[in-house]
N, C-alpha and C positions, 0 to 999 in steps of 0.2 A: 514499436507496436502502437497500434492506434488504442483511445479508449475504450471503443469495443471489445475487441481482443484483449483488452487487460481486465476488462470485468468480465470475460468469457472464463479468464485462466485461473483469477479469483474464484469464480463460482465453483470452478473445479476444485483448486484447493481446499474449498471449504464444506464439498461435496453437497451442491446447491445445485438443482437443474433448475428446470422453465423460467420464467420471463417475471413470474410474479412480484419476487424480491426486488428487479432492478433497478428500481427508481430509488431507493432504500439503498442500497449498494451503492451504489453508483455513485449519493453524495459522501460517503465515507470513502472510497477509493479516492474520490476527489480531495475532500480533508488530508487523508492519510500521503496522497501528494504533493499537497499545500505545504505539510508539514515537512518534508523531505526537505523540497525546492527551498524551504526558508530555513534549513536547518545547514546547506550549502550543498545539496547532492546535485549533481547537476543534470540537468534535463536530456543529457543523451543516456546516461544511465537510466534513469527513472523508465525511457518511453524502450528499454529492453526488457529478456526474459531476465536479465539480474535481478530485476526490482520486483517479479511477482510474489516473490514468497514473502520479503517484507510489506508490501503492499498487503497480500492477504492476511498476515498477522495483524496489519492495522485496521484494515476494515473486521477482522474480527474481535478485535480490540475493544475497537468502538461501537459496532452493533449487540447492543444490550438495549433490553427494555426494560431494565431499572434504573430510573433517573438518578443521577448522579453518579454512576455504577461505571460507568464507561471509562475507560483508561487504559493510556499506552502499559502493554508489558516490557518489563524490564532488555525482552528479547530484538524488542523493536527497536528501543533508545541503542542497543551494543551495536547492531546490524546497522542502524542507519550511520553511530559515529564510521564505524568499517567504508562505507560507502561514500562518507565523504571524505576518507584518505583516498579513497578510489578514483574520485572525479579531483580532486586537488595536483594527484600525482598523475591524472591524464592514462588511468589504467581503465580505460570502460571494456 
């Protein structure tokens, strides 16, 4: 999936239409990628639909507009360890 299509399928998950949000988005789907890719998930998983629902957990995660407030759910750290047995054992 391209980044488009993966902030398209976020915005669904997180029942977000037009265009307003996405520059806002966009760098949290990005983070919440960065975070993956250095946690060992590997980037054929990431750029699937495996990865949107964790994706959209973390960009919900982290879009808060209480500073400080912002942080991984405990849901996101169990799903991404799952995903790097995934990419490790070559199950994408």
């Amino acid at each position: 999936m391209t980044q488009e299509e993966q902030l398209q399928a976020v915005k669904e998950g997180m029942n977000i239409s037009g265009d307003y949000q996405d520059k806002a988005l966009l760098v949290y789907l990005r983070e919440a990628r960065e975070y993956l890719l250095d946690a060992g998930v590997s980037k054929e998983i990431l750029d699937t639909e495996k990865a949107i629902g964790i994706l959209a957990r973390g960009v919900t995660d982290l879009w808060n507009y209480g500073a400080g407030n912002g942080k991984l759910s405990p849901y996101f750290k169990e799903r991404a360890i799952q995903l790097i047995y995934k990419s490790k054992e070559g199950n994408e």
